[in-house]
KEKE-3310 file (N, C-alpha, C; in steps of 0.2 Angstrom, whole numbers, plus 5000, padded with zeros to 4 digits):
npx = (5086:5079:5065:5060:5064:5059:5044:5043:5045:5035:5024:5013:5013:5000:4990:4974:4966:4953:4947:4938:4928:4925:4919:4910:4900:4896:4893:4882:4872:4861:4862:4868:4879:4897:4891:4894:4909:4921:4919:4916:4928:4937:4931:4932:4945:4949:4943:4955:4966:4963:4960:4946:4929:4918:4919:4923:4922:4923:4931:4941:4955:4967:4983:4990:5007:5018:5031:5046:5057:5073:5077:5068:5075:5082:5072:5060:5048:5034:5027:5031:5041:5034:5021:5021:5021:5010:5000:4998:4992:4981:4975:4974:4965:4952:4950:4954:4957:4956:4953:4937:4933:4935:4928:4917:4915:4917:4930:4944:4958:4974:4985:5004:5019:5032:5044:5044:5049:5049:5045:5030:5014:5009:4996:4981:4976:4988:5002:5019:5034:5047:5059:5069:5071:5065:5072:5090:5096:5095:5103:5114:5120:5116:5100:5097:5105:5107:5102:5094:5086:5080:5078:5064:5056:5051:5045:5035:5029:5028:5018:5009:5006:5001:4989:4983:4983:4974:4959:4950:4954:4960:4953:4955:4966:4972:4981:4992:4999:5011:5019:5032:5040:5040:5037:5047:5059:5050:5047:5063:5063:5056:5062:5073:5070:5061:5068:5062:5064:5070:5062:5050:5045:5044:5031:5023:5021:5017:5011:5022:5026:5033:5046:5050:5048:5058:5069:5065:5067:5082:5088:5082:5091:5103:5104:5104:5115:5124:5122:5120:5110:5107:5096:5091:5093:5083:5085:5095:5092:5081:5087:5097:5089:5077:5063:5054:5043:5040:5046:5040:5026:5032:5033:5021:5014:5019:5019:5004:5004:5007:4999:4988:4980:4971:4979:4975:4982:4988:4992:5004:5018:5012:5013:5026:5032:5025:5034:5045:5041:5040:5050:5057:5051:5044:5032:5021:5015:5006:4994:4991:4980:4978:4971:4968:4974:4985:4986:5000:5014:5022:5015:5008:5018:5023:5012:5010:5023:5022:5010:4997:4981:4972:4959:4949:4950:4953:4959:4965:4976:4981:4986:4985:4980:4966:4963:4964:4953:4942:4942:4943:4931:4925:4928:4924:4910:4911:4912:4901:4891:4894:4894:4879:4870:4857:4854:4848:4842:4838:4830:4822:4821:4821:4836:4846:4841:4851)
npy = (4929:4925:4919:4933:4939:4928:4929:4943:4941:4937:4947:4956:4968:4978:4976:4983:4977:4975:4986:4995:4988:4986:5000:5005:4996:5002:5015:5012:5006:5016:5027:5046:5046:5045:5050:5042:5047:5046:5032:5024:5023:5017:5005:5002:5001:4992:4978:4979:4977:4964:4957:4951:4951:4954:4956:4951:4957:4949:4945:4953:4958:4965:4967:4968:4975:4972:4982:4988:5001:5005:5019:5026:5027:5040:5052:5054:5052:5055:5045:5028:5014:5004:5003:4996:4983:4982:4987:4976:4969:4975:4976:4960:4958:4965:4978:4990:5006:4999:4986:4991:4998:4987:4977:4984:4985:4972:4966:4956:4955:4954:4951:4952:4949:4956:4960:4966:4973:4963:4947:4941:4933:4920:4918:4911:4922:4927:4930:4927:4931:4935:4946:4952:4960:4973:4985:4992:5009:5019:5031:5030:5020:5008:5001:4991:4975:4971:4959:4957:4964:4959:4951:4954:4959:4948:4942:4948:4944:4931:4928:4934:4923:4914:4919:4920:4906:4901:4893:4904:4916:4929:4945:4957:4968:4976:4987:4988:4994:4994:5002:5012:5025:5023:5035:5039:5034:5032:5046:5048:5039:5042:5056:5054:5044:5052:5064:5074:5088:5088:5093:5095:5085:5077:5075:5077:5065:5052:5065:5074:5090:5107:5108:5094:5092:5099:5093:5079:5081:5085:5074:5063:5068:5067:5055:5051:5055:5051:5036:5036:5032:5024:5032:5025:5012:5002:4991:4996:5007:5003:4995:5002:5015:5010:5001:4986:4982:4988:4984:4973:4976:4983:4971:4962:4970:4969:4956:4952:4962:4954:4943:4948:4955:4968:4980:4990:5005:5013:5025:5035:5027:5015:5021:5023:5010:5007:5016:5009:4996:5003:5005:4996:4986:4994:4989:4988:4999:5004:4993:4997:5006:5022:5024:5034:5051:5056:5066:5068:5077:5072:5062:5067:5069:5057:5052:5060:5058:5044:5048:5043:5045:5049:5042:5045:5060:5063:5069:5060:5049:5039:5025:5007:5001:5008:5018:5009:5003:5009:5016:5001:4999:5010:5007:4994:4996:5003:4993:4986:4993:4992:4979:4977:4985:4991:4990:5003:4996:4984:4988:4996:5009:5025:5031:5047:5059:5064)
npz = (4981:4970:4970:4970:4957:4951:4951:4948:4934:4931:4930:4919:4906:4905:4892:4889:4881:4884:4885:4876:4873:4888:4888:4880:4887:4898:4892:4888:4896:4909:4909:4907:4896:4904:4917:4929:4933:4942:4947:4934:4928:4937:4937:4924:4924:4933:4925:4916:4924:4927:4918:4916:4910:4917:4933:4949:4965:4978:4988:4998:5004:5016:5018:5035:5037:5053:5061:5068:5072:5071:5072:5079:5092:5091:5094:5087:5086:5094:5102:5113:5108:5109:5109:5096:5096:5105:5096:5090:5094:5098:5084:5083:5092:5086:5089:5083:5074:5058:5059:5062:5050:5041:5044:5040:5031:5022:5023:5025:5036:5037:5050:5050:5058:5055:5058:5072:5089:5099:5105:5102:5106:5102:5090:5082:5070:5067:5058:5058:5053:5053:5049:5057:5073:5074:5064:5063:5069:5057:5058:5062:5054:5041:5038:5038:5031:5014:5011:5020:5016:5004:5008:5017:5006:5001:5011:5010:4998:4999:5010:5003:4994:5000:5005:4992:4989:4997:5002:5004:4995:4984:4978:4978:4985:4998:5005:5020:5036:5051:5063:5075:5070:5059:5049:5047:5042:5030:5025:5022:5012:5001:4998:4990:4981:4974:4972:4977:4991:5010:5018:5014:5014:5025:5038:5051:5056:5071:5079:5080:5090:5085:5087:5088:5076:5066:5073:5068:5054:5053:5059:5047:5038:5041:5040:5026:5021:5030:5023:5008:4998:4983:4973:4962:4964:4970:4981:4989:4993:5002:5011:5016:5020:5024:5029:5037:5038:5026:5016:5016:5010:4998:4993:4995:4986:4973:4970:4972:4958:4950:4948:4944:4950:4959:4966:4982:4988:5003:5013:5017:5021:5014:5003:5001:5000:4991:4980:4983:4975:4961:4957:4957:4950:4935:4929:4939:4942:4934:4941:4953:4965:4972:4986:4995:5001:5011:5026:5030:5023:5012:5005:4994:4987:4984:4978:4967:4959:4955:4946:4951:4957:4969:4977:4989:5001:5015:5024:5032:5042:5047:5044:5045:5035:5034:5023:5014:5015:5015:5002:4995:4992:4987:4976:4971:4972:4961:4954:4952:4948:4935:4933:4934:4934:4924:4907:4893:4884:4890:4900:4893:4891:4885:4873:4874:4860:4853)
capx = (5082:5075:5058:5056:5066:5053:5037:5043:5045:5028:5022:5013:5011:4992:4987:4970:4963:4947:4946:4934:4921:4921:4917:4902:4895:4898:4890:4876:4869:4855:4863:4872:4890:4902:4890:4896:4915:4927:4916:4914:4936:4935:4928:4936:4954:4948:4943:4959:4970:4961:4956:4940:4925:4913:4924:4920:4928:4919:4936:4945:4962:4970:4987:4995:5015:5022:5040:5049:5064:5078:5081:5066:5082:5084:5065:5057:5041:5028:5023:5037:5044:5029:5017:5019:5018:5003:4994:4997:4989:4974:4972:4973:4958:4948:4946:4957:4954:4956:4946:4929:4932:4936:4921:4911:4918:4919:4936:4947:4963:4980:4992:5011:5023:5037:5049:5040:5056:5050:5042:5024:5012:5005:4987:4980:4976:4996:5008:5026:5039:5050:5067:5073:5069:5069:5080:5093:5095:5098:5105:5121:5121:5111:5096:5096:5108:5102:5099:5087:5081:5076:5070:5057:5051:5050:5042:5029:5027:5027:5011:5001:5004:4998:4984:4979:4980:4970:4952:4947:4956:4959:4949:4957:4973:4974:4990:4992:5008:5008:5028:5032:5045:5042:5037:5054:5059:5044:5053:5069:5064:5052:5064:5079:5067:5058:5071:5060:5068:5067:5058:5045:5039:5042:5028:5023:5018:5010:5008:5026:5027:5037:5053:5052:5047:5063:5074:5066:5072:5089:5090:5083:5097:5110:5105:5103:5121:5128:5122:5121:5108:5108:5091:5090:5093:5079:5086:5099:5087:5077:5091:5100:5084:5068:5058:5055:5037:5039:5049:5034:5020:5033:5033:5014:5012:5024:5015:4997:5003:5009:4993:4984:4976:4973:4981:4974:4987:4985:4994:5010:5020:5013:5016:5034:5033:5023:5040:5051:5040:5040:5059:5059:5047:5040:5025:5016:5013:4994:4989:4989:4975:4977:4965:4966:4978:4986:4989:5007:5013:5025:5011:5004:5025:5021:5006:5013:5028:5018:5006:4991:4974:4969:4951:4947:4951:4948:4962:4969:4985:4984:4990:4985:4975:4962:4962:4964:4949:4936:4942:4939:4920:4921:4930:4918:4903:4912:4910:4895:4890:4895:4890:4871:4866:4853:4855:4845:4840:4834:4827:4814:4821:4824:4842:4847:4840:4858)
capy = (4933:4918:4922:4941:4938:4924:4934:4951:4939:4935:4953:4956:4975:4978:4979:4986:4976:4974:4994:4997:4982:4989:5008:5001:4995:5008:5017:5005:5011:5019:5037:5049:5045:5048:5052:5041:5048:5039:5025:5022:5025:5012:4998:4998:4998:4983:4975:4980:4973:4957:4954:4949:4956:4957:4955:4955:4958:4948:4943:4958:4958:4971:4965:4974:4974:4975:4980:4993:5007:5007:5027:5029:5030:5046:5054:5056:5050:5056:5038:5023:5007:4997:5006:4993:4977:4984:4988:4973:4964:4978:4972:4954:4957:4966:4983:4996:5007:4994:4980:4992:4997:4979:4973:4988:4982:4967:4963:4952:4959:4948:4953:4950:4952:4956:4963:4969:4972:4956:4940:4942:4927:4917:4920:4910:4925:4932:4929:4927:4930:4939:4948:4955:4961:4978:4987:4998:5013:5023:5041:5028:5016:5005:5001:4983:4970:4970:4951:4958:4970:4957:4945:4958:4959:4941:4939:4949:4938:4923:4928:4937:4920:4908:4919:4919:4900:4899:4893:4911:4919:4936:4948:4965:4969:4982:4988:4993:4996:4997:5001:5018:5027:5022:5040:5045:5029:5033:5052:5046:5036:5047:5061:5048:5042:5056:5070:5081:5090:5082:5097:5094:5076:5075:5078:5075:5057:5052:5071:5079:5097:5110:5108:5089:5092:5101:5086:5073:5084:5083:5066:5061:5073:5064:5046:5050:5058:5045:5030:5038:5027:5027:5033:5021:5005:5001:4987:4997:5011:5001:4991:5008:5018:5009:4998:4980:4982:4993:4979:4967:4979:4981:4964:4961:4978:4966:4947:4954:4963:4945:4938:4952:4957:4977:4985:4995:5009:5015:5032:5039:5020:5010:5025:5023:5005:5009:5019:5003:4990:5002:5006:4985:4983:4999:4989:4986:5004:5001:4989:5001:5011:5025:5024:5044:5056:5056:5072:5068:5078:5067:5057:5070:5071:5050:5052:5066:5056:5039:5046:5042:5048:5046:5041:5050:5064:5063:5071:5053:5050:5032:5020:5001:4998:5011:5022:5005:4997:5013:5014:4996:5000:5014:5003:4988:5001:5004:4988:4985:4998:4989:4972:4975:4993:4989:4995:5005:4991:4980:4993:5000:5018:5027:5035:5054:5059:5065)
capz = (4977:4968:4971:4970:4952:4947:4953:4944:4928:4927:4928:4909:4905:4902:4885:4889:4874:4885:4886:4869:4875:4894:4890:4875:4891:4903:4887:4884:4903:4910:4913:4904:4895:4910:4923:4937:4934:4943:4949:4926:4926:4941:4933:4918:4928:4938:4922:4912:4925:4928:4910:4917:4908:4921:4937:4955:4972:4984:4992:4999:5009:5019:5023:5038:5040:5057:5061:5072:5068:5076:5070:5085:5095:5090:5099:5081:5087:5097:5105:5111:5102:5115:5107:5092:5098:5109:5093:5084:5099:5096:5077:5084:5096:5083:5092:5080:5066:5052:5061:5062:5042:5039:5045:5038:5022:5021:5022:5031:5038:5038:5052:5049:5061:5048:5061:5079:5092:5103:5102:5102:5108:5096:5089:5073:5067:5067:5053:5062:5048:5057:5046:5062:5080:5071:5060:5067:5069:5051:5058:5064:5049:5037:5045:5039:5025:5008:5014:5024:5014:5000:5012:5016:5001:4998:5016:5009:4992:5004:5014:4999:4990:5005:5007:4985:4990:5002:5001:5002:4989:4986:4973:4977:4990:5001:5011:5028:5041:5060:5066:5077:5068:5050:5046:5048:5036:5023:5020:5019:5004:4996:4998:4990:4975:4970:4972:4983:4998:5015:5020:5008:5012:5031:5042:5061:5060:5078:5081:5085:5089:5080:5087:5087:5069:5064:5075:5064:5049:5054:5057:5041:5034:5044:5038:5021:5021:5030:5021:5004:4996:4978:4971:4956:4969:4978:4987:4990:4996:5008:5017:5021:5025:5025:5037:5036:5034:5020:5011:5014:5008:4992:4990:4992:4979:4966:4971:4968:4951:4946:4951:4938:4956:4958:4974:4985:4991:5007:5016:5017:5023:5008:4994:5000:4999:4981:4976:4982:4972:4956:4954:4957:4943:4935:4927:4945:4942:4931:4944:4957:4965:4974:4991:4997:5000:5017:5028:5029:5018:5007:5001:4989:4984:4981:4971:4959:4958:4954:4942:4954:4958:4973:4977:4995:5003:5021:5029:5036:5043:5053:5041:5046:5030:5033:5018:5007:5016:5012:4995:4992:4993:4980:4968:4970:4967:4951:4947:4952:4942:4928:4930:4937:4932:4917:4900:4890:4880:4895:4904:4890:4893:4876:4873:4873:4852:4849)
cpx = (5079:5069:5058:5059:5060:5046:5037:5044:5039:5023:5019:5010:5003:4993:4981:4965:4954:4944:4938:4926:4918:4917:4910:4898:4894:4892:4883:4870:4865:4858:4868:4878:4892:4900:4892:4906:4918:4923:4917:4925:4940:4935:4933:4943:4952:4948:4950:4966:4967:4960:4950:4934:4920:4916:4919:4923:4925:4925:4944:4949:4965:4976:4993:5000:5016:5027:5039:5056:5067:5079:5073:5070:5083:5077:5062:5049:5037:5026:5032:5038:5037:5025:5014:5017:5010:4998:4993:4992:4981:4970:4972:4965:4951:4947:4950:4953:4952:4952:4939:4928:4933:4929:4915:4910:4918:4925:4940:4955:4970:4985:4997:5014:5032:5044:5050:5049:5057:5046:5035:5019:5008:4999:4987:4976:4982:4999:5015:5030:5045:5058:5070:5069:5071:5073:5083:5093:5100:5101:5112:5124:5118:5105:5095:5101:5104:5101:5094:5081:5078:5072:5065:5054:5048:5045:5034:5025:5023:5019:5004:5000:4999:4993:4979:4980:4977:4962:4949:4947:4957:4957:4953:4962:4972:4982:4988:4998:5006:5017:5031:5039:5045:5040:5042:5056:5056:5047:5059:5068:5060:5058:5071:5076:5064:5062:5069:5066:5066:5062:5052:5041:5042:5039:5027:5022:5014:5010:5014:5023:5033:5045:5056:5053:5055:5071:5074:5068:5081:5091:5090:5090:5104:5110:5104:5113:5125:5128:5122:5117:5107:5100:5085:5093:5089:5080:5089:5097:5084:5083:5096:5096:5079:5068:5057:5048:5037:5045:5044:5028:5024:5032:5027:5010:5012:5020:5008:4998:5006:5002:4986:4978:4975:4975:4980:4982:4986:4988:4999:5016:5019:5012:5024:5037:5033:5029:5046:5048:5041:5046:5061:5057:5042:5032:5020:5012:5004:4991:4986:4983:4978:4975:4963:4975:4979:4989:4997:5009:5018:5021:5010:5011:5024:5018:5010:5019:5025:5010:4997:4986:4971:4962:4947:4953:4950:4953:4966:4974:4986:4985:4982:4981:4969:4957:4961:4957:4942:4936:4940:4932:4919:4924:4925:4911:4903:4909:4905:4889:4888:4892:4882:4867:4860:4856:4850:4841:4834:4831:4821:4816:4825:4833:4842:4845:4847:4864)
cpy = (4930:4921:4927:4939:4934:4927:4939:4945:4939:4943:4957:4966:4974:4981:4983:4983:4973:4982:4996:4995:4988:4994:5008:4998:4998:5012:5017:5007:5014:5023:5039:5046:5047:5052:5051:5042:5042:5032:5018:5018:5018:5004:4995:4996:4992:4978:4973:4977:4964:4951:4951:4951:4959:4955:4955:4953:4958:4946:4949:4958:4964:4967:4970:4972:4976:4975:4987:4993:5008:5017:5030:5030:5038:5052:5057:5053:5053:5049:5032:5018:5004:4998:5000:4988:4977:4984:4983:4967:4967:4975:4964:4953:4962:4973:4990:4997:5004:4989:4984:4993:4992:4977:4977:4983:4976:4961:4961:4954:4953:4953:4950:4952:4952:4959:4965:4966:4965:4954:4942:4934:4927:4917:4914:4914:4931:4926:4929:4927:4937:4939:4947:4956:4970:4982:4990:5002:5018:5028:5037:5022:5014:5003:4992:4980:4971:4965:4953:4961:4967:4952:4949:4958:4952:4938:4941:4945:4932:4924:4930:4930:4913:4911:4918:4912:4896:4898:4899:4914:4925:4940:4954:4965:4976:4982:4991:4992:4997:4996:5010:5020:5026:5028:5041:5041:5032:5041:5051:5045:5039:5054:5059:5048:5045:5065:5077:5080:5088:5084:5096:5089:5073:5078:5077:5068:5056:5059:5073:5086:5101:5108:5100:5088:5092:5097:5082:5073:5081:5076:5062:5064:5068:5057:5047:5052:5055:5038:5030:5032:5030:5026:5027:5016:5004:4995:4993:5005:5009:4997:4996:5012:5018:5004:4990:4976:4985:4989:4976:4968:4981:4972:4959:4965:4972:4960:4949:4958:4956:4940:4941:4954:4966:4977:4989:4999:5010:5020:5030:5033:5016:5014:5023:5016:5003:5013:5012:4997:4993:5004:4996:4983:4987:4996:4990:4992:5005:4997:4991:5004:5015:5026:5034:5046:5060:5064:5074:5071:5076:5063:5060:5069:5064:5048:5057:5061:5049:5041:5045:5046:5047:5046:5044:5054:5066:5065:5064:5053:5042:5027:5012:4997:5003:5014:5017:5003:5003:5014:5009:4995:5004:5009:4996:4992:5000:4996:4984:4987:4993:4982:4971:4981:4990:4995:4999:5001:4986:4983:4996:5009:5021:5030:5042:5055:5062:5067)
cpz = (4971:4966:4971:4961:4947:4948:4949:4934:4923:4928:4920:4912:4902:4896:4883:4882:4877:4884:4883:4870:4882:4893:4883:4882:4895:4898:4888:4894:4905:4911:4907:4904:4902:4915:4929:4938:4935:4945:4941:4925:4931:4938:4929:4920:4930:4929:4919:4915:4928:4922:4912:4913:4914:4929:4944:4961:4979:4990:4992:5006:5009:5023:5027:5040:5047:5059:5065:5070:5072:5077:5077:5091:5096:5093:5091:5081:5094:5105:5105:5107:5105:5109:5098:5092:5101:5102:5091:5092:5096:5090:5081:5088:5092:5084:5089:5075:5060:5055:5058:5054:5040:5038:5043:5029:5017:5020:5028:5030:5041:5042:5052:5053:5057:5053:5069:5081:5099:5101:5104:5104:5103:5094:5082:5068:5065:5065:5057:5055:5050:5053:5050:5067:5077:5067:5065:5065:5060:5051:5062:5061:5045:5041:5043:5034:5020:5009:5016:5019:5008:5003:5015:5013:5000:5004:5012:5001:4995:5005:5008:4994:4994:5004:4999:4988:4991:5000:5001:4996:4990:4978:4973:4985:4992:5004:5016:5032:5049:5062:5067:5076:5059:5044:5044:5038:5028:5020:5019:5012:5000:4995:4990:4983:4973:4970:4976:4990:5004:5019:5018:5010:5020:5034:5049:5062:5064:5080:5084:5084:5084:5079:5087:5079:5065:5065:5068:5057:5048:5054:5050:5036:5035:5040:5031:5018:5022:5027:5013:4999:4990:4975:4967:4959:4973:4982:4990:4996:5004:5013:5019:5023:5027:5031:5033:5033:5026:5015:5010:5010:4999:4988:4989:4985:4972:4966:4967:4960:4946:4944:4946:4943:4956:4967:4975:4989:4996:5008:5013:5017:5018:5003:4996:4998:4992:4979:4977:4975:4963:4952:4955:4950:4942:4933:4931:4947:4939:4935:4952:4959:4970:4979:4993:4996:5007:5019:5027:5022:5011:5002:4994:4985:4978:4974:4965:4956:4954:4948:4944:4955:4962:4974:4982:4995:5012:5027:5035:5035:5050:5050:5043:5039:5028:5028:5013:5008:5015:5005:4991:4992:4988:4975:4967:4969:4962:4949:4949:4949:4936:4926:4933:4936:4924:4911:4899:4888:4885:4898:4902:4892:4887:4880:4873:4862:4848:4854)
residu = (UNK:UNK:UNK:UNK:UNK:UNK:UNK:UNK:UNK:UNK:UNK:UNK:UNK:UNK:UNK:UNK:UNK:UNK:UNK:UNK:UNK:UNK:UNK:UNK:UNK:UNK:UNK:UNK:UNK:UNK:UNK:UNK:UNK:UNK:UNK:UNK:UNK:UNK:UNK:UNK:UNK:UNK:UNK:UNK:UNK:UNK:UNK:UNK:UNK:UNK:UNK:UNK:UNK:UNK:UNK:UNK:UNK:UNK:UNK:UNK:UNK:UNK:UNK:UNK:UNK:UNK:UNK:UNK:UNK:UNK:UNK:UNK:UNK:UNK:UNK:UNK:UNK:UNK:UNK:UNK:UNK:UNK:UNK:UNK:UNK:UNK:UNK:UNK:UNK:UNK:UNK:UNK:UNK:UNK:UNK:UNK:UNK:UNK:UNK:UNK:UNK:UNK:UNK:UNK:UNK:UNK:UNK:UNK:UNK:UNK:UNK:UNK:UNK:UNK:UNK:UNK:UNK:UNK:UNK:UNK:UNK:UNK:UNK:UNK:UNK:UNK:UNK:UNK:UNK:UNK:UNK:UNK:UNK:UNK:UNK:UNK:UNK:UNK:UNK:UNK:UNK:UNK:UNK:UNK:UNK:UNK:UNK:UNK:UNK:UNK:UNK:UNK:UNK:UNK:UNK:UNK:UNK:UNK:UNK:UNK:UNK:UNK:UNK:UNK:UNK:UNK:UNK:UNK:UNK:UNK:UNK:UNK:UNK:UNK:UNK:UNK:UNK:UNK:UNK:UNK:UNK:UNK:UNK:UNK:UNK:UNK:UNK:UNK:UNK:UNK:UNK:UNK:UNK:UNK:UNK:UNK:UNK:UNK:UNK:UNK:UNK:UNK:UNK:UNK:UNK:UNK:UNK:UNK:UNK:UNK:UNK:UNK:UNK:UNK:UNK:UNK:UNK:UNK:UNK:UNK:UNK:UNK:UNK:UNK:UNK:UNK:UNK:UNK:UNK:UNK:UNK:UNK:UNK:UNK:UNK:UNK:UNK:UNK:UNK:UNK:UNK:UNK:UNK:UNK:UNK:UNK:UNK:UNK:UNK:UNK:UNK:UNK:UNK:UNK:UNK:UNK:UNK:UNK:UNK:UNK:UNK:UNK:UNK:UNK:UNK:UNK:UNK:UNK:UNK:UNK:UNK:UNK:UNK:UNK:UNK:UNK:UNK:UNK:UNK:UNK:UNK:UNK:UNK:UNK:UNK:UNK:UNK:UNK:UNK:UNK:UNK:UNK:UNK:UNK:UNK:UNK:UNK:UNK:UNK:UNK:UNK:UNK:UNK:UNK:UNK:UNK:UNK:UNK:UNK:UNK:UNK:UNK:UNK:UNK:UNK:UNK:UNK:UNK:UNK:UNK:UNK:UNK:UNK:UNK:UNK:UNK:UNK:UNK:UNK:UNK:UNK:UNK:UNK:UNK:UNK:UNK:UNK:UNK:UNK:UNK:UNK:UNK:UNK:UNK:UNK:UNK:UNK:UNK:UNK:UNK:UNK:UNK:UNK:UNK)
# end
């Protein structure tokens, strides 16, 4: 625990002592005070967590966790256990949802195999950091050791700090998830750490029907009841009913707020991730964004619970990074806004007379 301990140390609460300068030149502007809303609200955040004054986000990373849940045992999904490894192949060969936004975007996409249920073949574009061959089954015990469940997080420290190393670098952080059954997981801990009912914040995931709907209720009931994880313990949370991914995507959430990096949120899978990394270390809270506001309906429980404002609305519900990787295009607007939009001054365009 070394390493998640020295990383949460270097975490500084923003002081926002750039706040006064940004918003005098957001001001200073060719358009009305707080025409361009959130694009203006944008900015300044990007600024206030980087302390940069004029910042910019040419190097944008979408990292996706992959891992499988044992608690799919229990038929709480729609789609089989295969179905993950098979996508992490898809993401490897560029032809899923998050590749095409990637590429729209800009941004380059770091797969991790943080868990998947067998050995995958080697790619040099696949991360192997494997906790486990899955967790187990959470509706018949823990679903992993708290050993596990801190080396999770710390997997996901590891890879976000190889990739800030790396001759690339990285300017802004997305999150993304690929592992069949981690709905189930993501309501358990949303239900756990935010006190909502399980009813409340479980939805269909890959598209069950009614009556599976109402099973995967029950299950969550049963594994929260038998493992009895204590709200105010997020290890303790995640090693009895989270996912392996949703340890790594906390622990990239916490590296990038160490690094004075902003993180993109994505759905439903890395808000629950975002509730493990802010009961770890509430500050990683302001370094947050947002990306939308997933179908599923837990997420909106997420955001309320967290404070957040999500930036779309698009009715999304596939996780892999998506929602983070269209968002990071409104947030680089913002700040593009800001560092290339002319003044008034520079522009020769009078002011409003009062």
């Amino acid at each position: 625990m070394k390493l998640l301990n020295d990383v949460i140390a270097n975490i500084e609460k923003i002081d926002y002592a750039l706040a006064k300068e940004t918003q005098r030149r957001l001001d200073s502007l060719t358009k009305p005070h707080g025409s361009l809303g959130r694009l203006e609200e944008l900015a300044k955040q990007v600024v206030e967590i980087t302390k940069v004054k004029n910042p910019t986000l040419a190097h944008k990373v979408i990292f996706t966790m992959a891992s499988d849940h044992g608690v799919v045992e229990e038929a709480v999904s729609a789609f089989p256990k295969e179905v993950t490894p098979q996508m992490v192949y898809n993401f490897l060969n560029g032809g899923a949802g998050i590749n095409v936004l990637a590429r729209h975007a800009g941004a380059r996409v770091v797969v991790v195999d943080v868990g998947v249920a067998c050995d995958l073949s080697p790619s040099p574009d696949l991360i192997i950091k494997k906790v486990g061959y899955g967790t187990k089954n959470m509706a018949k015990g823990p679903a992993m050791t708290r050993e596990e469940a801190i080396k999770s997080i710390e997997v996901g420290i590891e890879v976000f700090e190889e990739e800030f190393g790396s001759k690339k670098g990285i300017d802004i952080t997305g999150t993304g998830d690929m592992g069949i059954g981690n709905t189930t997981a993501s309501s358990a801990i949303t239900a756990v750490i935010t006190g909502a009912s399980i009813e409340e914040v479980t939805g269909r995931g890959t598209g069950i029907d009614d009556k599976a709907l109402s099973h995967k209720i029950e299950v969550i009931k049963k594994a929260i009841a038998l493992n009895s994880p204590d709200p105010e313990g997020p290890i303790d949370v995640l090693s009895k009913i989270g996912g392996f991914e949703i340890g790594a995507l906390a622990g990239v959430i916490i590296a990038s707020s160490s690094r004075r990096i902003p993180v993109v949120i994505d759905g439903f899978i890395s808000g629950a991730a975002a509730l493990i990394a802010y009961k770890v270390e509430p500050k990683v809270k302001d370094y947050m964004i947002a990306s939308h506001c997933s179908v599923e309906r837990g997420h909106r429980v997420i955001l309320e619970f967290l404070g957040l404002k999500p930036i779309l609305d698009l009715n999304l519900r596939l996780g892999e990074g998506t929602g983070s990787t269209l968002a990071m295009m409104i947030v680089d607007a913002g700040v593009k806004i800001l560092n290339e939009m002319a003044t008034f001054e520079n522009a020769g365009v009078s002011k409003k007379k009062r």
